[in-house]
N, C-alpha and C positions, 0 to 999 in steps of 0.2 A: 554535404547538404545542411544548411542552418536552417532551422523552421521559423518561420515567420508570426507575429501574433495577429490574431483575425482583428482583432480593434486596435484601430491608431490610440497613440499616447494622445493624451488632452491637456498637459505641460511637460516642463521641464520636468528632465531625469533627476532626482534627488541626488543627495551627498551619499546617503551608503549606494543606493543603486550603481552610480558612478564607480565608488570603491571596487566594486565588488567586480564591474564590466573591467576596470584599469587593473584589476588584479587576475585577470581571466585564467594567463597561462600558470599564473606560480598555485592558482584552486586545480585546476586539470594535473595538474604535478602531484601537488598534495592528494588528490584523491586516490592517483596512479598509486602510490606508494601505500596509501589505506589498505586500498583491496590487496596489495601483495599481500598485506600484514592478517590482513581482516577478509574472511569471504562475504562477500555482499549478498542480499537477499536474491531469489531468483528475480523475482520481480514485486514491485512496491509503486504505493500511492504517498503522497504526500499531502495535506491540506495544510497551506500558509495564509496565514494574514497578515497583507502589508497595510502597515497603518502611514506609510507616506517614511515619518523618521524610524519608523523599525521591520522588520521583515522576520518572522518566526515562524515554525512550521508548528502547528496544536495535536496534530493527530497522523500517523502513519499507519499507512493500512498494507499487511502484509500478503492479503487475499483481494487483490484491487479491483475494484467494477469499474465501470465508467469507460472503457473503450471506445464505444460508440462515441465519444465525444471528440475521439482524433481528428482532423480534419484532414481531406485527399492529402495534402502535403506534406506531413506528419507519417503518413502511413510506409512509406520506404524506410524513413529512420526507425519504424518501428520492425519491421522486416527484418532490417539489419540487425537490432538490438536481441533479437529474438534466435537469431541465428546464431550469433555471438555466446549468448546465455547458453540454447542448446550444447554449441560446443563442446561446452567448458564444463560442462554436467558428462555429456552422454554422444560423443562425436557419433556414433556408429547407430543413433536413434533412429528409426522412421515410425512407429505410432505410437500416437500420442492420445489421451486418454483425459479428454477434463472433469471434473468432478465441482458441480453448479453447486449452488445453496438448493437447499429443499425449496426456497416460494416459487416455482417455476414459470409464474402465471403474470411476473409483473414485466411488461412488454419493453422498459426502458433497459431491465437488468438482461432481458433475452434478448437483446438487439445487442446489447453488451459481448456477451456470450457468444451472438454471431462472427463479431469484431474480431474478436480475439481467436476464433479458430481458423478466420481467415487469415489473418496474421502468420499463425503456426502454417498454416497451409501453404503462404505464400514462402513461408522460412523452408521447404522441403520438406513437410511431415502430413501422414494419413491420421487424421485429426476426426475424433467423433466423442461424441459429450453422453455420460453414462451419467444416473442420479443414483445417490444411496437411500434417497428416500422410498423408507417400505410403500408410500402413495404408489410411487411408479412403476409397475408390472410389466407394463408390455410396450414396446415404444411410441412417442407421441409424435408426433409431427405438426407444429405448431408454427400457423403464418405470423408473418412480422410486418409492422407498416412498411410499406415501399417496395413489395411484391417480393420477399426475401420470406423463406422457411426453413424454421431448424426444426430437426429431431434430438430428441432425450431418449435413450435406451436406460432400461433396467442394467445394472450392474449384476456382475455373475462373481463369485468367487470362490476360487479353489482353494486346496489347503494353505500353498503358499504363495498366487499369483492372485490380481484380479482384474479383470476386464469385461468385455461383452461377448454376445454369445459365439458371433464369428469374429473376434477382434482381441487380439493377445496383445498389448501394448507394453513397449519395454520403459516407458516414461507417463507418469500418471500426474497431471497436476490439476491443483487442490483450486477453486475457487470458490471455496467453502470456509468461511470461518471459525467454524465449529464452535457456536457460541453455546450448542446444546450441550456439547461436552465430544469427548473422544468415540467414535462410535466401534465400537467388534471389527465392525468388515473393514477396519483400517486399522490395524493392528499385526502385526507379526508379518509384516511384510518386507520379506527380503531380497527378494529377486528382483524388484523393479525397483527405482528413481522414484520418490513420492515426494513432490516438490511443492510446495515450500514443507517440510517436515511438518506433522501433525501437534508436534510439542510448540510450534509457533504459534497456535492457536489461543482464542483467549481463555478458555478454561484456565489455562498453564501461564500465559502471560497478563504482568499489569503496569496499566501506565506509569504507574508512579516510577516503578523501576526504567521504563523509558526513559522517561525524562529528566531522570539523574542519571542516568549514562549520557546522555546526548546533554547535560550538562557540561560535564565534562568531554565532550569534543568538542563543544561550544567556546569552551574557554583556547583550547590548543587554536581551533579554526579562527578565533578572535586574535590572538598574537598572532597568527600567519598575514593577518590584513592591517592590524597596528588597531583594532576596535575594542571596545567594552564591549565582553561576550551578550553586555543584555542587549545590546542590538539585535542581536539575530538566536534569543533565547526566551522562551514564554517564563516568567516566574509561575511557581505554582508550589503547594503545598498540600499535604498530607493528611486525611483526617477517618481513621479505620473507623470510628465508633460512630459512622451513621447508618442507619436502617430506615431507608424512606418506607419501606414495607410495613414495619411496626412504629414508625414515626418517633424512629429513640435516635439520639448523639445531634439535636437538630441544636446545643449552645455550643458544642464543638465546630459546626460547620460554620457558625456564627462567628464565634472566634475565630476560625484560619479563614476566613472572607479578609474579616475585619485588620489583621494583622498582614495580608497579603495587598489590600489596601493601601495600606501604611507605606510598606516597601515601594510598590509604584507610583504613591506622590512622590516619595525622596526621589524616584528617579527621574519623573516629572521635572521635578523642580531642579534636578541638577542639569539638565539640559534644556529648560525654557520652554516647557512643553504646555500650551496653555490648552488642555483637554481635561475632562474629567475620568478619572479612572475608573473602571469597571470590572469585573468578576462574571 
């Protein structure tokens, strides 16, 4: 099944677009042989912007929202995807255990949340969504537009497992980014599948390092299509010494604007790009 896009194109297919359709099986091969090499994330968001002559991905989100945005046709390939993943983690799984962000309240991220356990649900797993936030004591039951209701339970945990109160889950996953930090009741946990790992989280990760790794896949994935990897690669650059809090390193961020600038007129200009460049 190929998913379809809900809005018709409004012109022609560009030249990397093109590339990219004409090189479909030898990308599906390339990728095959990644994931032998490389384990892929459980599951991930991508944000790309296509500027018409380039296509770059700005931001990957490891703890992804947005579910609710699949469309009915979309929703099988995601079934499958999700059945796939489980496999490959934990064949012998049956409950599954999500773990929201603490803002509980905001109606677009809980229709989210709905999406997604229906997904798991529809993949063969007894799916129920636990919060670690000390807010949440006793379970909520909370309606959604469209006559749809989730519940949130309190998390319970024992010395080495954690779940709900009737509900032992052998697969726990995180849709929580943990941007407050690493919290206790996810710590030392052995027994279960804690998916995506807690060290993924951004306390522990930074973009910068992203996006010099994915530099350099950028470059390999660039020779596999015969491109200049800045086609399909965001420039960006580096700059520790600022503190918007205390309002210190703002000639530093000044300078890497300004010399990142630079970089994408030459590129501008070496492909006839009559736009102006921005930051």
């Amino acid at each position: 099944m190929v998913p379809h896009l809900v809005t018709a194109l409004t012109g022609p297919i560009n030249e990397l677009e093109q590339r990219v359709l004409d090189s479909m099986p030898a990308i599906e091969r390339w990728f095959r042989l990644e994931w032998m090499e490389h384990t892929p994330p459980f599951y991930s968001s991508v944000d790309i912007r296509n500027a018409g002559f380039k296509l770059a991905p700005v931001d990957t989100n490891l703890f992804p929202g947005g579910w609710n945005n699949l469309t009915p046709e979309m929703l099988p390939l995601a079934v499958q995807a999700a059945m796939a993943a489980i496999e490959k983690i934990c064949p012998e799984a049956r409950n599954l255990l999500v773990i929201p962000e603490n803002h509980t309240r905001n109606t677009f991220y809980l229709s989210n949340l709905a999406q997604l356990a229906r997904i798991f649900h529809m993949a063969g797993l007894n799916v129920r969504i636990g919060s670690i936030s000390p807010d949440v004591k006793k379970p909520m039951r909370i309606e959604l537009p469209g006559g749809e209701s989730l519940t949130i339970e309190p998390v319970v945990r024992s010395k080495r497992r954690l779940g709900l109160k009737d509900f032992d889950p052998c697969t726990i996953l995180l849709n929580n980014d943990l941007s407050a930090g690493i919290p206790g009741i996810l710590e030392d946990i052995h027994e279960q599948y804690l998916l995506p790992p807690p060290h993924a989280g951004w306390p522990v990760r930074r973009k910068s390092h992203h996006f010099k790794s994915y530099e350099e896949v950028s470059k390999r994935f660039g020779k596999l299509l015969g491109i200049d990897p800045w086609l399909i690669n965001p420039m960006f650059n580096q700059c520790g010494e600022v503190n918007f809090a205390e309002d210190t390193g703002m000639e530093c961020l000044t300078t890497n604007v300004d010399a990142l600038l630079g970089k994408i007129r030459r590129k501008y200009k070496e492909y006839g790009i009559n736009e102006k460049p921005f930051v």
